[in-house]
N, C-alpha and C positions, 0 to 999 in steps of 0.2 A: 063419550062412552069409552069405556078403558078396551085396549085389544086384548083379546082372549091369551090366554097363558098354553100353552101347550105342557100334555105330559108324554112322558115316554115309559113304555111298556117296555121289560125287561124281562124276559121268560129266561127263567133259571132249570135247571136239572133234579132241585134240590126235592124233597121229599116230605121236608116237615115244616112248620112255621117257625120255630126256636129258628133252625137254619138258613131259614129265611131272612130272617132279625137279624141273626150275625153280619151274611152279608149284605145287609143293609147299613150296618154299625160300621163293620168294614171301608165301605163305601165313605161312608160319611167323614171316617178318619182318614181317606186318602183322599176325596175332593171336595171336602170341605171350604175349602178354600176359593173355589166357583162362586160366587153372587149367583150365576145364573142356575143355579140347582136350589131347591128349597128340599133339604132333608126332614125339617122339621114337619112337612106335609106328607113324606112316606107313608105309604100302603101296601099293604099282601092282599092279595087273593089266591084263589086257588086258581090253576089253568079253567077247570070246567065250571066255575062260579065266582067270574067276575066285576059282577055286583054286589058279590058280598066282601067285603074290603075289610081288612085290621089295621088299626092305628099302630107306628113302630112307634112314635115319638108322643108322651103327654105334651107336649107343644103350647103348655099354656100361657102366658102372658104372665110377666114378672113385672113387679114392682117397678124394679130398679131395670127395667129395660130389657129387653129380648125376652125369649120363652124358654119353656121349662127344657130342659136336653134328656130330664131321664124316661125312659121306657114308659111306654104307657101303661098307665095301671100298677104305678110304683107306689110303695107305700113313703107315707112321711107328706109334707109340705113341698112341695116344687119352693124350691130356691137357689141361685145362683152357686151356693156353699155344698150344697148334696148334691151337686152335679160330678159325674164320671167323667175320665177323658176318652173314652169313646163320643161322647154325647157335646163335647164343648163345640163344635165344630155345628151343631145345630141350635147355638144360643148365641150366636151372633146376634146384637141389636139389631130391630127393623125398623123400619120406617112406616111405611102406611098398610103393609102386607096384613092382610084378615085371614086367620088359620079356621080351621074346622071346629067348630065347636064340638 
């Protein structure tokens, strides 16, 4: 049996979900570079409802290897080619990692 993954909770000051995303995109372009972060599994909640969670990252599984990097809920095809450089940093190829459907 695989050992549990831990996450960390990050309480922001921020107000809205847009700015939330930023700095999560933020994020992603300054530690992306971490293996031990998975950006591509980011989440929002609110403080007083955190069971209710938003997807930052469409995260989905490419052809040609790693997952999608743009925003969830982006229009177009998830593809290596439509991807932003905010977002590259969360389409690093993986190995055996199972994202969220």
């Amino acid at each position: 049996m695989a050992e549990p993954r831990w996450i960390i909770h990050l309480p922001t000051t921020l107000t809205s979900r847009a700015a939330a995303a930023e700095l999560a995109a933020a994020l992603a372009r300054s530690l992306g570079h971490l293996d031990a972060v998975d950006f591509g599994e980011s989440t929002l909640s609110e403080e007083d409802a955190q069971h209710v969670r938003y997807r930052v990252w469409c995260d989905a599984r490419l052809p040609e290897g790693g997952r999608c990097g743009l925003r969830n809920g982006h229009g177009g095809s998830c593809n290596a080619a439509t991807q932003h450089l905010c977002c590259q940093a969360v389409n690093k190829p993986t190995g055996a990692k199972e994202g969220l459907a």
